[in-house]
MDAnalysis code that builds the backbone (N, CA, C; Angstrom):
import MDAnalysis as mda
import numpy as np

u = mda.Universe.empty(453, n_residues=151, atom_resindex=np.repeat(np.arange(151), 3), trajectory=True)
u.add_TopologyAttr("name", ["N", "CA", "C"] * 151)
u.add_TopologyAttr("resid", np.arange(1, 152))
u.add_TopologyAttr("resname", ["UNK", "UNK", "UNK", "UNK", "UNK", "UNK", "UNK", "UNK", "UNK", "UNK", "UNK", "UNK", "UNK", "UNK", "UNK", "UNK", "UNK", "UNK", "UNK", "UNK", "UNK", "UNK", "UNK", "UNK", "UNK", "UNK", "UNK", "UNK", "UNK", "UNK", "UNK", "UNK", "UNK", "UNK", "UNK", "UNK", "UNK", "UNK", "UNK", "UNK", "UNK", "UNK", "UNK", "UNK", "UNK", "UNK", "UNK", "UNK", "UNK", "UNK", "UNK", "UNK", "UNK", "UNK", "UNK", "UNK", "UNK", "UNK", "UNK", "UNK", "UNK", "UNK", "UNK", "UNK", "UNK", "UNK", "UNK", "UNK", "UNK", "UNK", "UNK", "UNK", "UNK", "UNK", "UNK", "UNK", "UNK", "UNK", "UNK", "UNK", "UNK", "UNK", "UNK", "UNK", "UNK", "UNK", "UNK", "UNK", "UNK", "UNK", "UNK", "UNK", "UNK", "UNK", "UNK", "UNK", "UNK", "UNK", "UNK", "UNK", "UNK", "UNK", "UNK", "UNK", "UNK", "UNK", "UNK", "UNK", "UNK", "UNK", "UNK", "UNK", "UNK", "UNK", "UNK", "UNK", "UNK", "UNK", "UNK", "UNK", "UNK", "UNK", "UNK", "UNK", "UNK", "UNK", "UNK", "UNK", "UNK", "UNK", "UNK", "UNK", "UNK", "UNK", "UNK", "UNK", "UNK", "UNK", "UNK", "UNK", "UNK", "UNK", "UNK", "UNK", "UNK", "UNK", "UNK", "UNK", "UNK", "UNK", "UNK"])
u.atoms.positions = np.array([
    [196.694, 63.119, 98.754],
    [196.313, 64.432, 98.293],
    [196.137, 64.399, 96.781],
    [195.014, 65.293, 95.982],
    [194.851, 65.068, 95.016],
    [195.113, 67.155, 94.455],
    [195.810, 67.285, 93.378],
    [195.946, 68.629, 93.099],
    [195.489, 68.612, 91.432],
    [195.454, 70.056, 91.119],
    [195.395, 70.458, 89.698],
    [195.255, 71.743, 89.701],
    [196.519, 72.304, 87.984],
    [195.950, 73.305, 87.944],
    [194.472, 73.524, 87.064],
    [193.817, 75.332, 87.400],
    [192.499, 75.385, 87.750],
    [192.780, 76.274, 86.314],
    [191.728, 76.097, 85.270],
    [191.696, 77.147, 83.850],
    [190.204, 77.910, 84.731],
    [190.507, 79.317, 84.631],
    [189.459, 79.895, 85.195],
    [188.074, 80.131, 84.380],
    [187.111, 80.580, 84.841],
    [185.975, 80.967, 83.802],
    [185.555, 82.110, 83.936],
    [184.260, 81.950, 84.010],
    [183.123, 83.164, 84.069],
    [183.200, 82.932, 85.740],
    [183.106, 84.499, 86.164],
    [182.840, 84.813, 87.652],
    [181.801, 85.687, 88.022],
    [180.461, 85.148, 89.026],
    [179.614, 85.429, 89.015],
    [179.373, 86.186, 90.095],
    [178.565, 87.440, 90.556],
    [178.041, 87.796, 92.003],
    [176.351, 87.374, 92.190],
    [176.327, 86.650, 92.861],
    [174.916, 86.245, 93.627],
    [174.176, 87.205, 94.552],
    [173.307, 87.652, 94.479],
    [172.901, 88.446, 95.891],
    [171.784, 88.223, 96.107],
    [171.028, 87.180, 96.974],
    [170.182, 86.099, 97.333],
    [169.012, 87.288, 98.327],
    [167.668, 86.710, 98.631],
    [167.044, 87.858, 99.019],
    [165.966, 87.087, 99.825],
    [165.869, 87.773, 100.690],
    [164.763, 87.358, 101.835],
    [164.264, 85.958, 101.557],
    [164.065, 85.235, 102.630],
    [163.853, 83.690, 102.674],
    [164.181, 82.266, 101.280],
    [165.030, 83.269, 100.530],
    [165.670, 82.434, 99.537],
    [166.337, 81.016, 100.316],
    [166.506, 79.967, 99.394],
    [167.040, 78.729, 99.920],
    [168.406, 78.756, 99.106],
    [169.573, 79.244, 99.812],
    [170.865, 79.233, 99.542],
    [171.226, 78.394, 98.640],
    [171.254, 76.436, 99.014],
    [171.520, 75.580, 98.195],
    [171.124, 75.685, 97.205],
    [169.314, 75.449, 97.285],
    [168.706, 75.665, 95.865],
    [169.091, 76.388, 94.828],
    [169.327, 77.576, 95.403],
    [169.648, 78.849, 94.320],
    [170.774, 78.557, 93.861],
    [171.559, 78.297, 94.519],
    [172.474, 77.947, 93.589],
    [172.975, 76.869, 92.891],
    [172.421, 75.726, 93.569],
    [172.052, 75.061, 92.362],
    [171.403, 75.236, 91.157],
    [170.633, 76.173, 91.188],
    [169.621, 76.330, 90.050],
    [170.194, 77.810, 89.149],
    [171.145, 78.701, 89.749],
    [171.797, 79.295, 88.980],
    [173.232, 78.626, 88.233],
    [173.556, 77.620, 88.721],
    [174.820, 77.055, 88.356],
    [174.171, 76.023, 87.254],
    [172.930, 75.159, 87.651],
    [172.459, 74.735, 86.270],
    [172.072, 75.303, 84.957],
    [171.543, 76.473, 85.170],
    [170.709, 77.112, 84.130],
    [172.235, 77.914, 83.216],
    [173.369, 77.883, 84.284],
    [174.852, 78.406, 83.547],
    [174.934, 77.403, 83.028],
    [175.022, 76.819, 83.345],
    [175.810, 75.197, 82.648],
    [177.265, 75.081, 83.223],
    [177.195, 75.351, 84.621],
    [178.082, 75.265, 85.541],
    [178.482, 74.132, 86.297],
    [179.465, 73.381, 86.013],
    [179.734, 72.017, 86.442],
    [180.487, 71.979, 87.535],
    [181.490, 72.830, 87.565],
    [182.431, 72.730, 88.147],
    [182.837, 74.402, 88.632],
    [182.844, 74.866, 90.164],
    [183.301, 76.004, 90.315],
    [183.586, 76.070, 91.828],
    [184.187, 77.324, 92.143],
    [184.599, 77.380, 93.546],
    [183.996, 78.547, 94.245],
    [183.832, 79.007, 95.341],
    [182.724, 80.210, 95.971],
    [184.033, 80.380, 97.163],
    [184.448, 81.271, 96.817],
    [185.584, 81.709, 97.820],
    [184.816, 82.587, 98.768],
    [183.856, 83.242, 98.167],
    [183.219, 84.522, 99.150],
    [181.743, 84.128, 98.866],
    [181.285, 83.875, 100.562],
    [179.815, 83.552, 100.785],
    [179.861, 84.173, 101.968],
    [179.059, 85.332, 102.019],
    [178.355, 86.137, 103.568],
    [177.149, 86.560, 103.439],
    [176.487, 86.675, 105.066],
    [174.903, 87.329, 104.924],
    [174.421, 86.827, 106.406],
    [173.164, 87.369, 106.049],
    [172.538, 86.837, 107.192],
    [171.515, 85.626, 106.817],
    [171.179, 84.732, 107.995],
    [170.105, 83.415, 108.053],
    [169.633, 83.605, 108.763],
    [167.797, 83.311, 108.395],
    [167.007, 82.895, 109.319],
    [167.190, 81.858, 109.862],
    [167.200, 80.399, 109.216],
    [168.326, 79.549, 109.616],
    [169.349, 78.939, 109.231],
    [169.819, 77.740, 110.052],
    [171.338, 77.561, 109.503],
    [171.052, 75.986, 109.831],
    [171.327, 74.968, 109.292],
    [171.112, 73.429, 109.472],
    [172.299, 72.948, 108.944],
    [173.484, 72.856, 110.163],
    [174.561, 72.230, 109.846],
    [174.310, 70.816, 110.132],
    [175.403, 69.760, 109.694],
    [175.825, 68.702, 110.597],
    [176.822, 68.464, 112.229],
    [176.099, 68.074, 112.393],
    [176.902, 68.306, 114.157],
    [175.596, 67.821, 115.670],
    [176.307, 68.060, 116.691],
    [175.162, 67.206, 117.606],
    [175.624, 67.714, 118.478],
    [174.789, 68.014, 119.939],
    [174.561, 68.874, 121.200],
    [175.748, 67.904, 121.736],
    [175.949, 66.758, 121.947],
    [176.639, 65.961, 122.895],
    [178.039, 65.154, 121.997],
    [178.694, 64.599, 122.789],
    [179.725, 63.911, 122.161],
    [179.399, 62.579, 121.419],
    [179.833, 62.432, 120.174],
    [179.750, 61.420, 119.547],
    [179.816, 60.154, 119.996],
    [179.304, 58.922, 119.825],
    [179.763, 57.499, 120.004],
    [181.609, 57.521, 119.678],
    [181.676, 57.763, 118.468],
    [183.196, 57.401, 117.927],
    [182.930, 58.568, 116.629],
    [184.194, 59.616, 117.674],
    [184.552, 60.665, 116.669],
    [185.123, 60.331, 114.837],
    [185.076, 59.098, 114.428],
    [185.764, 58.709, 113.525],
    [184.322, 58.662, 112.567],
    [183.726, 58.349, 112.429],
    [182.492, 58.297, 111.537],
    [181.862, 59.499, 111.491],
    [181.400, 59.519, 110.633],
    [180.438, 60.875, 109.809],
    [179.282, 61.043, 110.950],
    [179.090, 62.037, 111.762],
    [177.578, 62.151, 111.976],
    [176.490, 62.347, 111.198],
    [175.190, 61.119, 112.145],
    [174.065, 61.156, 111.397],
    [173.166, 62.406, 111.740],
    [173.368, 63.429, 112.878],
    [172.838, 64.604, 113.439],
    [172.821, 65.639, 112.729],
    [172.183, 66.517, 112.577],
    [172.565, 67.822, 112.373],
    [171.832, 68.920, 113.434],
    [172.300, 69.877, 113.772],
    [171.914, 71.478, 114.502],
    [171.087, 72.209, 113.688],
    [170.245, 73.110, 114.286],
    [169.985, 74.159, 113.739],
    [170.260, 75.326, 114.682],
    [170.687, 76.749, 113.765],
    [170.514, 77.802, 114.731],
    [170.164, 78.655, 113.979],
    [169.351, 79.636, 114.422],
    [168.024, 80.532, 113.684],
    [169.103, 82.357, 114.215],
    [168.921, 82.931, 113.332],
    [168.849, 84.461, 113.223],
    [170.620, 84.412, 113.455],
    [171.069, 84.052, 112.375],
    [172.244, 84.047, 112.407],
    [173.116, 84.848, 110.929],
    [174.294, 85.535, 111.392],
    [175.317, 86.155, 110.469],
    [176.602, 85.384, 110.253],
    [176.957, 85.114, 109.020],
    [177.965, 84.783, 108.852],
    [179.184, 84.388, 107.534],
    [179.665, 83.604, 107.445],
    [180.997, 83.575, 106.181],
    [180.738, 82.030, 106.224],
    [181.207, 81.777, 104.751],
    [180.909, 80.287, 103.899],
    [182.184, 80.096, 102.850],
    [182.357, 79.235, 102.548],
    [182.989, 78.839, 101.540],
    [182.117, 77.756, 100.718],
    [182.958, 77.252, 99.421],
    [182.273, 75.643, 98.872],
    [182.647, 75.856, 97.590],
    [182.158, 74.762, 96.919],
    [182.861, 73.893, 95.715],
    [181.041, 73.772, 95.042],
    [181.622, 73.253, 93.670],
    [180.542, 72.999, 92.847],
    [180.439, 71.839, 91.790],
    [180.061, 70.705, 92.137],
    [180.709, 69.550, 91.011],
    [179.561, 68.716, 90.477],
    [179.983, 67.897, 89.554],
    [178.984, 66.833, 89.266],
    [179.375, 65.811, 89.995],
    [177.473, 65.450, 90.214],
    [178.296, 64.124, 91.533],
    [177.958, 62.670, 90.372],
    [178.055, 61.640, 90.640],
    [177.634, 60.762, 89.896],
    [177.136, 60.363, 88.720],
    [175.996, 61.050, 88.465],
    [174.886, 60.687, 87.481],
    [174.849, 62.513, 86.988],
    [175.366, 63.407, 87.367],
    [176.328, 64.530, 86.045],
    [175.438, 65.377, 87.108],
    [174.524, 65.464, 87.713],
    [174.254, 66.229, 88.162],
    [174.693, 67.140, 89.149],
    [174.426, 68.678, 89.794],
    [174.884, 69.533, 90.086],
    [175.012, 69.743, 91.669],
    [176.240, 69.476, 92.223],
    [176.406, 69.280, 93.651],
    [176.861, 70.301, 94.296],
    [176.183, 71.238, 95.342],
    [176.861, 72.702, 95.903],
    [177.249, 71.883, 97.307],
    [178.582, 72.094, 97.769],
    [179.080, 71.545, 98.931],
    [179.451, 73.198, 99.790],
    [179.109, 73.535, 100.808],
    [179.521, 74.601, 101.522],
    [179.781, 74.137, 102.777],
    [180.775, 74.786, 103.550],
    [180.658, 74.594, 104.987],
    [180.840, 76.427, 105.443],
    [180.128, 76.737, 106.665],
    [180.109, 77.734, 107.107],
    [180.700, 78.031, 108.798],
    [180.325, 78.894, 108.916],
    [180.843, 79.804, 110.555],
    [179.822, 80.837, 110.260],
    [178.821, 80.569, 111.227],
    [177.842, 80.940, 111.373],
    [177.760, 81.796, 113.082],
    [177.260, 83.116, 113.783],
    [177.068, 83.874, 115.163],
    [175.822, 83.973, 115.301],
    [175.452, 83.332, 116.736],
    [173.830, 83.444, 116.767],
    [174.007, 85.335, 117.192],
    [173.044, 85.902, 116.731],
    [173.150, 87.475, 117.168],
    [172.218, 87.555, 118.635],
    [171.763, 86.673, 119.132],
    [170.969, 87.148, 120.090],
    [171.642, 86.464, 121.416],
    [173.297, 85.411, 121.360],
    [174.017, 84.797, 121.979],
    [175.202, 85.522, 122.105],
    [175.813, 86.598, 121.949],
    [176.893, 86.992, 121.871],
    [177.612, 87.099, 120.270],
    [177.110, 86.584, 119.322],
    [177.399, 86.064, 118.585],
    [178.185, 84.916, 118.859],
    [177.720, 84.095, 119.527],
    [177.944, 82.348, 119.858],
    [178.448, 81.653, 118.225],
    [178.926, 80.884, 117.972],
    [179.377, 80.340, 117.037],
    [179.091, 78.886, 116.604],
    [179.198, 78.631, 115.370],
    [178.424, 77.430, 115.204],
    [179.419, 77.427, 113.888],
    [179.579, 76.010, 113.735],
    [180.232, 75.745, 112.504],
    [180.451, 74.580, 111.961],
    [180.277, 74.511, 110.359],
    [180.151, 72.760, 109.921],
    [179.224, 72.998, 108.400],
    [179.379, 71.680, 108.249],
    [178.690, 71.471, 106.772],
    [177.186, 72.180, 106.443],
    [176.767, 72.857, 105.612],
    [175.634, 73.084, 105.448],
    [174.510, 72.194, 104.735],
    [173.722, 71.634, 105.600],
    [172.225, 71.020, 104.836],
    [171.219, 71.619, 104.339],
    [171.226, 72.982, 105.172],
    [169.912, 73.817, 104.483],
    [170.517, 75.188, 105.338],
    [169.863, 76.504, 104.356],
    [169.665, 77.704, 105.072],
    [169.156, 78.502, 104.706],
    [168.227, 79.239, 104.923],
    [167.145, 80.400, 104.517],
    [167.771, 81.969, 104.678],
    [168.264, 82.780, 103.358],
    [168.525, 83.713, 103.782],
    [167.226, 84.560, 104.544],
    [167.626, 85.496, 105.214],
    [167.267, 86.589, 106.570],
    [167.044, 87.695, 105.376],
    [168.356, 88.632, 105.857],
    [168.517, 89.607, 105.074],
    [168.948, 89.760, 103.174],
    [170.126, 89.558, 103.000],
    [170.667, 89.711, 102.161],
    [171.738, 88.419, 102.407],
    [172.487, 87.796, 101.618],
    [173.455, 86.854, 101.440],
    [174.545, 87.294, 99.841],
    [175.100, 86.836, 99.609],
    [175.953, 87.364, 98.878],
    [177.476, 86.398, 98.845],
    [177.005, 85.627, 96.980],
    [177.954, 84.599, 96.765],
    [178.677, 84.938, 95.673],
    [179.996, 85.081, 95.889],
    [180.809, 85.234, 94.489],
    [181.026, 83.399, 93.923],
    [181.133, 82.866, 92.631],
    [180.853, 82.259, 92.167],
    [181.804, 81.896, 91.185],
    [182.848, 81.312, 90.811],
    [183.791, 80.975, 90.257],
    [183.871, 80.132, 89.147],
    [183.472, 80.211, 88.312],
    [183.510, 78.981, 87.121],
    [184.999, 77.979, 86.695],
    [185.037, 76.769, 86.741],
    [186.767, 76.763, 86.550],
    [186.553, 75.540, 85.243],
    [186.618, 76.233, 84.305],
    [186.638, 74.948, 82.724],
    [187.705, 73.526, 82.726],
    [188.532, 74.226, 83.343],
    [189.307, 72.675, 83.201],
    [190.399, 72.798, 84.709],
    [190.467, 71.189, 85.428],
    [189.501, 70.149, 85.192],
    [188.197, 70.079, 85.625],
    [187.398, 69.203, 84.715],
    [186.110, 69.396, 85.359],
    [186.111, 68.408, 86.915],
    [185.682, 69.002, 87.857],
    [185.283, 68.599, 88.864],
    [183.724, 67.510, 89.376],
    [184.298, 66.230, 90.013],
    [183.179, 65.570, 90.630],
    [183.450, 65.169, 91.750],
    [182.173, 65.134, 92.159],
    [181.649, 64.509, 93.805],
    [181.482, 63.028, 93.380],
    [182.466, 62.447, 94.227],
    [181.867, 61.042, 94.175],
    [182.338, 60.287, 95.643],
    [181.633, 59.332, 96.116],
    [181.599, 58.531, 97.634],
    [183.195, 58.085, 97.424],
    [183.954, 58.230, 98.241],
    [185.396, 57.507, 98.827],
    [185.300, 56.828, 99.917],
    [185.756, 55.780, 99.792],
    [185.149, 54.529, 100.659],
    [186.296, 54.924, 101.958],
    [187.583, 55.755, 101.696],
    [188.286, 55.843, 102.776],
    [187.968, 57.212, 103.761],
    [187.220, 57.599, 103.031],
    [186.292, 58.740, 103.912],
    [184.986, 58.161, 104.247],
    [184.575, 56.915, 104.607],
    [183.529, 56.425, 105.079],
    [182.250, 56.675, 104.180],
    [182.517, 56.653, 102.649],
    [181.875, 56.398, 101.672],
    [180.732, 57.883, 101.438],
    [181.734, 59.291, 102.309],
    [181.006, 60.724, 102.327],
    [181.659, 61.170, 100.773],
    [180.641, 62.042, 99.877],
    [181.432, 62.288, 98.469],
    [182.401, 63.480, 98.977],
    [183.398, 63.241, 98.112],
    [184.677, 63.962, 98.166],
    [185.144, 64.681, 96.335],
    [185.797, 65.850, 96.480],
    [186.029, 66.486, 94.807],
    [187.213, 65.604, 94.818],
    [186.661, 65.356, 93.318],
    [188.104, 64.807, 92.944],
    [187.950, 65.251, 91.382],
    [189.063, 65.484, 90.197],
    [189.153, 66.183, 89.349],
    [189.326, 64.611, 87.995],
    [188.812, 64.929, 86.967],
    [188.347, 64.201, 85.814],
    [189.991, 64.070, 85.038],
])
Protein backbone atom coordinates (compact mmCIF):
# COMPACT_ATOMS: atom_id res chain seq x y z
CA UNK A 1 0.00 0.00 0.00
CA UNK A 2 1.21 3.33 -0.87
CA UNK A 3 -0.40 6.56 1.26
CA UNK A 4 0.03 10.42 1.56
CA UNK A 5 -1.17 13.26 2.98
CA UNK A 6 -3.17 15.35 0.17
CA UNK A 7 -2.42 19.64 0.28
CA UNK A 8 -5.70 20.57 -1.38
CA UNK A 9 -6.20 23.09 -4.32
CA UNK A 10 -8.48 24.74 -6.58
CA UNK A 11 -11.92 22.82 -6.88
CA UNK A 12 -13.62 22.80 -10.00
CA UNK A 13 -17.47 22.06 -11.31
CA UNK A 14 -17.56 20.63 -14.88
CA UNK A 15 -20.90 20.47 -16.56
CA UNK A 16 -20.20 18.67 -19.91
CA UNK A 17 -23.00 19.00 -22.72
CA UNK A 18 -24.53 16.99 -25.36
CA UNK A 19 -22.18 14.53 -27.22
CA UNK A 20 -19.12 15.95 -25.40
CA UNK A 21 -16.19 13.30 -25.00
CA UNK A 22 -15.88 12.99 -21.15
CA UNK A 23 -12.08 11.93 -21.23
CA UNK A 24 -11.15 14.50 -23.65
CA UNK A 25 -12.69 17.27 -21.80
CA UNK A 26 -11.18 16.70 -19.21
CA UNK A 27 -8.20 16.22 -20.16
CA UNK A 28 -8.19 19.34 -21.93
CA UNK A 29 -9.68 21.31 -19.00
CA UNK A 30 -7.13 19.89 -16.54
CA UNK A 31 -4.35 20.85 -19.13
CA UNK A 32 -5.24 24.28 -20.00
CA UNK A 33 -5.41 24.49 -15.63
CA UNK A 34 -2.19 23.24 -15.36
CA UNK A 35 -3.63 20.42 -13.50
CA UNK A 36 -1.33 17.54 -12.78
CA UNK A 37 -2.55 15.93 -10.21
CA UNK A 38 -6.33 15.76 -8.85
CA UNK A 39 -9.15 13.61 -7.65
CA UNK A 40 -13.07 13.63 -9.07
CA UNK A 41 -14.99 12.30 -6.17
CA UNK A 42 -18.32 13.31 -7.93
CA UNK A 43 -18.93 12.26 -11.64
CA UNK A 44 -22.81 11.76 -12.76
CA UNK A 45 -25.00 12.12 -15.96
CA UNK A 46 -26.22 10.58 -18.62
CA UNK A 47 -24.29 8.59 -21.88
CA UNK A 48 -25.00 8.01 -25.14
CA UNK A 49 -22.31 5.64 -24.70
CA UNK A 50 -20.26 3.94 -22.26
CA UNK A 51 -16.95 1.77 -23.46
CA UNK A 52 -15.77 0.01 -20.47
CA UNK A 53 -13.20 -2.81 -20.18
CA UNK A 54 -14.82 -6.15 -19.65
CA UNK A 55 -16.16 -9.12 -21.99
CA UNK A 56 -19.67 -10.96 -22.60
CA UNK A 57 -18.04 -14.40 -21.49
CA UNK A 58 -15.57 -15.65 -18.92
CA UNK A 59 -12.05 -14.90 -19.18
CA UNK A 60 -9.16 -17.41 -20.15
CA UNK A 61 -7.44 -16.59 -16.62
CA UNK A 62 -9.15 -14.12 -14.39
CA UNK A 63 -5.60 -12.93 -13.32
CA UNK A 64 -4.53 -10.79 -16.34
CA UNK A 65 -5.87 -7.52 -17.50
CA UNK A 66 -8.52 -7.90 -20.21
CA UNK A 67 -7.83 -7.16 -23.77
CA UNK A 68 -11.94 -6.64 -24.37
CA UNK A 69 -13.95 -3.96 -23.74
CA UNK A 70 -18.21 -3.53 -23.74
CA UNK A 71 -20.16 -1.01 -24.87
CA UNK A 72 -23.60 0.05 -23.61
CA UNK A 73 -25.51 2.97 -25.24
CA UNK A 74 -28.29 5.29 -23.45
CA UNK A 75 -27.05 4.93 -20.18
CA UNK A 76 -27.22 6.92 -16.49
CA UNK A 77 -24.84 6.86 -14.07
CA UNK A 78 -21.93 7.65 -11.13
CA UNK A 79 -17.97 7.71 -11.73
CA UNK A 80 -15.17 8.34 -9.79
CA UNK A 81 -11.15 8.91 -10.93
CA UNK A 82 -7.83 10.37 -10.41
CA UNK A 83 -5.74 12.73 -12.52
CA UNK A 84 -1.88 12.29 -12.97
CA UNK A 85 1.10 12.61 -15.07
CA UNK A 86 1.87 9.47 -16.65
CA UNK A 87 5.44 9.11 -17.90
CA UNK A 88 6.55 11.65 -20.28
CA UNK A 89 4.48 14.57 -17.81
CA UNK A 90 1.62 14.27 -19.65
CA UNK A 91 -2.08 14.38 -18.48
CA UNK A 92 -3.75 11.02 -17.49
CA UNK A 93 -7.75 10.96 -16.50
CA UNK A 94 -8.30 7.38 -14.99
CA UNK A 95 -12.20 6.85 -14.14
CA UNK A 96 -14.06 3.79 -13.45
CA UNK A 97 -17.89 3.92 -13.48
CA UNK A 98 -21.46 2.10 -12.69
CA UNK A 99 -23.23 2.76 -15.40
CA UNK A 100 -27.89 1.49 -15.90
CA UNK A 101 -28.89 0.72 -19.31
CA UNK A 102 -32.45 2.75 -19.05
CA UNK A 103 -34.17 0.73 -21.57
CA UNK A 104 -32.99 -2.79 -19.42
CA UNK A 105 -34.32 -2.17 -16.11
CA UNK A 106 -31.60 -0.15 -15.46
CA UNK A 107 -29.28 -3.33 -15.97
CA UNK A 108 -25.85 -2.48 -14.73
CA UNK A 109 -22.56 -2.37 -16.13
CA UNK A 110 -19.41 -1.54 -14.47
CA UNK A 111 -15.52 -1.06 -14.96
CA UNK A 112 -12.84 1.11 -16.31
CA UNK A 113 -13.76 3.77 -18.71
CA UNK A 114 -12.18 3.93 -22.42
CA UNK A 115 -14.52 6.28 -23.94
CA UNK A 116 -18.02 7.98 -23.32
CA UNK A 117 -20.19 10.48 -25.04
CA UNK A 118 -22.25 12.56 -22.84
CA UNK A 119 -26.34 12.17 -23.69
CA UNK A 120 -27.73 14.73 -21.59
CA UNK A 121 -25.85 16.63 -19.15
CA UNK A 122 -22.78 15.01 -17.06
CA UNK A 123 -21.38 16.77 -14.23
CA UNK A 124 -17.67 16.50 -12.71
CA UNK A 125 -16.50 18.01 -9.54
CA UNK A 126 -12.75 18.25 -9.94
CA UNK A 127 -10.23 18.41 -7.18
CA UNK A 128 -6.84 19.91 -7.56
CA UNK A 129 -4.31 18.40 -4.88
CA UNK A 130 -0.65 20.52 -4.99
CA UNK A 131 1.25 18.28 -3.02
CA UNK A 132 2.14 15.25 -3.67
CA UNK A 133 2.22 15.50 -7.14
CA UNK A 134 0.72 12.43 -8.53
CA UNK A 135 1.86 9.85 -11.49
CA UNK A 136 0.67 7.07 -13.59
CA UNK A 137 3.27 4.83 -14.25
CA UNK A 138 3.24 0.74 -15.51
CA UNK A 139 3.86 -1.66 -12.24
CA UNK A 140 5.16 -4.71 -13.40
CA UNK A 141 3.27 -6.42 -10.31
CA UNK A 142 0.03 -5.30 -11.68
CA UNK A 143 0.86 -6.85 -15.03
CA UNK A 144 2.64 -3.74 -16.23
CA UNK A 145 -1.32 -1.71 -16.11
CA UNK A 146 -0.29 2.15 -14.88
CA UNK A 147 -1.04 2.55 -11.31
CA UNK A 148 -0.94 6.32 -9.02
CA UNK A 149 1.75 6.42 -7.20
CA UNK A 150 2.87 9.82 -5.44
CA UNK A 151 6.42 11.78 -6.27
Amino acid sequence: MHSAELTAGRRFLLVLEPGEDLLAEITAFCTREGIGSALMPVLFGAFRSVRLIGAEGAPADPELPLPESIEVTYVEGTAQGSVARGPEGDVRVHVHAAVGRKDQGALAYAGHVLDARVHYTTEVLVEEVLEPPFRSVPVQASFGIPCLRFE
